[in-house]
N, C-alpha and C positions, 0 to 999 in steps of 0.2 A: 433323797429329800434333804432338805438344806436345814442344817440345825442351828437354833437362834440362841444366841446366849442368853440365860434366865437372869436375873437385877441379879440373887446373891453366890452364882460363880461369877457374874461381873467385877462387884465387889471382889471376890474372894482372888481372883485372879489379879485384879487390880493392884491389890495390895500388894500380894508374890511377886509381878512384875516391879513394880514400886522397888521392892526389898533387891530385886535380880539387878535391875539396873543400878542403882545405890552402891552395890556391892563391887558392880564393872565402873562404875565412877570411881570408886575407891582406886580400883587396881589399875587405873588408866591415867591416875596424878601425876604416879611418876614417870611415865612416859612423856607427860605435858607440860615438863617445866618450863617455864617460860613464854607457855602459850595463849594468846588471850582469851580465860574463862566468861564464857556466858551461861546465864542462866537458861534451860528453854522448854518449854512445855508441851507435854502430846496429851488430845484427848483419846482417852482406853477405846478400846473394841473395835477397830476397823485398817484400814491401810496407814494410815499414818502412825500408827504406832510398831506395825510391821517395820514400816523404812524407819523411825528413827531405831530401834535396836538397832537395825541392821546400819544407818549410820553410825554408831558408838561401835560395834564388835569389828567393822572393818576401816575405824580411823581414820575417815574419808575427812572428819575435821583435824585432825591432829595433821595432815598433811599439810593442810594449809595455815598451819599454824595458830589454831582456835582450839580449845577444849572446850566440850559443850559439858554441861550438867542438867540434866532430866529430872522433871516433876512430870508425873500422871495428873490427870485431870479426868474426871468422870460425867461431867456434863459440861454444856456449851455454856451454860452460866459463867459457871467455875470458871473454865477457860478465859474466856472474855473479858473477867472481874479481875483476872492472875494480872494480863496485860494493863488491865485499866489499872489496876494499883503498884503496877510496876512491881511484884511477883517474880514476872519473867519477866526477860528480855527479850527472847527471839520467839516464836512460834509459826505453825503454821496453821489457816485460817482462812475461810470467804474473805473475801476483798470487801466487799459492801460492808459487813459487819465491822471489818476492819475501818473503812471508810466512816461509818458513823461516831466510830470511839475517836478518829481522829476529831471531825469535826466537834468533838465535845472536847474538847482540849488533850486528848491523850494524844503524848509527842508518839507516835506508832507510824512508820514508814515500811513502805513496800519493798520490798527487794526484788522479788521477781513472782512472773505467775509459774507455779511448775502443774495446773493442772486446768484444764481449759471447761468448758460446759457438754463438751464431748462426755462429761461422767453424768450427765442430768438426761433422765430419759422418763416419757409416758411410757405407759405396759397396758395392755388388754387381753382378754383370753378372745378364744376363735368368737367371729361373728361380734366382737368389740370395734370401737372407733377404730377408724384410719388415718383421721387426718383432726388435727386441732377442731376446723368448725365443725366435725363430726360431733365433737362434745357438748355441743348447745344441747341443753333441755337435757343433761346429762350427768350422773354423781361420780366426782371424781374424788379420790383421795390425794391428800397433800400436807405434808408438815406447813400449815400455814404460817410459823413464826423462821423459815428456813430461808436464808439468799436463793435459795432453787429453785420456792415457789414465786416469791419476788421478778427473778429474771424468767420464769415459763410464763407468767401472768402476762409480763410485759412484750413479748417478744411473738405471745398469741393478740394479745391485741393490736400490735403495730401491725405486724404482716400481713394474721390471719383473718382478722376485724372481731373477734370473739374476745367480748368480756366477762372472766372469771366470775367478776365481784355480782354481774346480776343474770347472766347467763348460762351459769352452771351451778350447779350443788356443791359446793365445795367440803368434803368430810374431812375435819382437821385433824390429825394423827398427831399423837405425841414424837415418830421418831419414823423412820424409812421402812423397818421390819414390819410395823403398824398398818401402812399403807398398803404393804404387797400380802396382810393377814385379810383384811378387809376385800381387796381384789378378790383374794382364793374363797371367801367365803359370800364372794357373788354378792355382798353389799354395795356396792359401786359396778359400775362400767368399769373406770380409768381408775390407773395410781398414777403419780408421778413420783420417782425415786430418786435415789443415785447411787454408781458404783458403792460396797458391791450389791447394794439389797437390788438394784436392776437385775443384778445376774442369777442371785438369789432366789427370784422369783419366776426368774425360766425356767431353771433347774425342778422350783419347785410346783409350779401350776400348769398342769399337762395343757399343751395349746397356746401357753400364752405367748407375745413377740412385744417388741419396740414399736410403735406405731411412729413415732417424732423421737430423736433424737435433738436435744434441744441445742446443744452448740453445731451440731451439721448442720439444723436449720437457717439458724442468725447466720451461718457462713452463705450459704446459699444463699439469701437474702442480701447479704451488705458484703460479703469478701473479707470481711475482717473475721479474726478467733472473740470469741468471748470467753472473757476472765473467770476462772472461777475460784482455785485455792490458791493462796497465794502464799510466800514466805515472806514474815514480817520482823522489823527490830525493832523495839524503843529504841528512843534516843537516850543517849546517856545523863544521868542528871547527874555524874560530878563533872560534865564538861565533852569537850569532843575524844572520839575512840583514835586509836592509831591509823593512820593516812590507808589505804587499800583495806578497812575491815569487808564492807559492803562488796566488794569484789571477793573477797576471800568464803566470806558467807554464799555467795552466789555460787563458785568453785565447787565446794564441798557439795551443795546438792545437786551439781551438775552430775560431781562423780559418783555420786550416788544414784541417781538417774539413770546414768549410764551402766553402770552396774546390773541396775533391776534390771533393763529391757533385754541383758545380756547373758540375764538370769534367773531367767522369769517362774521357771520350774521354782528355783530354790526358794524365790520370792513368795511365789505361794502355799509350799507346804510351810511358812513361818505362820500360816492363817490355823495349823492345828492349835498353838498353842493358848488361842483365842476362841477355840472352837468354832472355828467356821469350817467349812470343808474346803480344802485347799482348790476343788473343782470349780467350786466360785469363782475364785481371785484365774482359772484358769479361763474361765468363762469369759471374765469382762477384761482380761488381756487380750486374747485371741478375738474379742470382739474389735479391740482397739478403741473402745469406750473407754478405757482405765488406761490412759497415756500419759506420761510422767516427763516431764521434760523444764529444765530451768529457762524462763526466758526472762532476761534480764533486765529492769528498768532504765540501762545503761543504754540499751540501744532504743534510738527514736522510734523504730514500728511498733515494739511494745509499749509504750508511753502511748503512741497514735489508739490502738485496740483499746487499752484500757481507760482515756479520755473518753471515746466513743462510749466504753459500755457506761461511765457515771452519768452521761448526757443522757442515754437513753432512762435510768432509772429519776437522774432528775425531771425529765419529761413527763413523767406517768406519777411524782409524787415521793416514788420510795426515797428518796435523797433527798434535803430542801436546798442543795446547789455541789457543785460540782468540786469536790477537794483542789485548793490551789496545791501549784508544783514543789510543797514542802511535803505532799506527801509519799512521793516516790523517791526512792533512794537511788541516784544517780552521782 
């Protein structure tokens, strides 16, 4: 059974990680001299904070001539507030959320998407939904304030003709683990989650599966990838960065990328230290749900995907128009 981290070893590890990283900042200066320091933020408790350690301990930015420096973040607030006041500089992040801080004036540009909606999945236990319009007349779980319910909302009413907002029970969760608690305890039919609490909730709800995999689907549908996390930079506010940063940023988490799928075992026993169970992160690899890959806003198809998916949420409302071309870093 899949163990969920409780709010105060969240906290408490938070902080330890905080001090662990700090410490390898410290000892990785002088290895960096000369290299361009960025600021850049992970939120605690999930994959992303697995790769960036494992960014920093195997210098995947130092090769490319960047030193990165790490702040923890403990909620999406946090997060999103760090960027919007210029906090940080680099992070990684939904695209749409990111899209919206643009459109309020935060100078915040894309650099590339490194995780597609292939991580966004319904779950059902036996004799649950099969298919989207199965869900009519039905109680689904959802972090309703998440880019995941946003883009399942949208992507079941274009296809499937099924609307969320008066067609189904929508039970709003505070957070992914929330959703797949509510599932196990037969309050809902459906959850809708994402890596790893998807996998999380195989492991831990005897019977249950994926009924929709929400980026398989949209592919199915239109041939394109839909966007989901993306790596993002401020723009500099004492002026432009050095000629190739954007490229160089892109670099690092390629080879970081590369790294994980190459070493996917070591990638998820780092989920002990998080307390997840590393069987998780082995779950939603081997599913090939949890796929990590730098696609750069440099090349035209990725620009093409990611235009499609704002058109699609400007369509339906979530956006009130479509970010011009200052917001992808190319």
């Amino acid at each position: 059974m899949a163990k969920l981290l409780s709010r105060r070893k969240l906290i408490t590890r938070t902080a330890l990680g905080g001090i662990a990283l700090a410490s390898l900042g410290r000892g990785r200066r002088g290895l960096a001299q000369g290299a361009l320091e960025l600021q850049i933020g992970t939120l605690t408790g999930g994959w992303t904070q697995i790769a960036h350690q494992l960014m920093l301990e195997h210098g995947f930015d130092r090769k490319h001539g960047l030193a990165f420096k790490n702040t923890n973040y403990n909620s999406v607030q946090q997060y999103y507030a760090a960027f919007a006041s210029g906090q940080m500089e680099l992070g990684t992040a939904a695209w749409d959320g990111l899209a919206k801080l643009y459109l309020r004036g935060v100078p915040v540009q894309l650099v590339g998407t490194i995780a597609t909606a292939s991580m966004m999945a319904f779950i059902a236990r036996d004799g649950g939904p099969r298919t989207l319009a199965d869900l009519r007349g039905k109680r689904l779980a959802a972090v309703q304030a998440s880019g995941v319910y946003s883009a399942a909302r949208v992507v079941a009413k274009l296809y499937d003709g099924i609307d969320f907002t008066t067609e189904v029970t929508v039970q709003n969760a505070p957070n992914p683990p929330s959703t797949i608690t509510l599932l196990a305890a037969g309050q809902v039919d459906a959850a809708l989650a994402w890596e790893h609490s998807v996998s999380a909730a195989l492991l831990r709800i005897g019977g249950s599966r994926v009924f929709v995999n929400v980026g398989e689907h949209y592919t199915a549908k239109t041939g394109r990838q839909l966007p989901y996390m993306t790596v993002a930079l401020l723009k500099s506010a004492g002026g432009a960065r050095p000629p190739g940063t954007v490229g160089r940023i892109a670099a690092a988490y390629d080879d970081l990328f590369r790294w994980t799928h190459a070493n996917e075992d070591a990638f998820a026993e780092r989920a002990k230290a998080l307390e997840i169970d590393p069987a998780i992160i082995k779950t939603a690899l081997a599913s090939r749900r949890m796929q990590f890959a730098m696609r750069p806003f440099s090349v035209a198809a990725n620009q093409t995907d990611m235009r499609a998916a704002a058109e699609l949420l400007v369509g339906v409302g979530e956006l009130p128009r479509v970010p011009d071309d200052g917001f992808l870093a190319v």
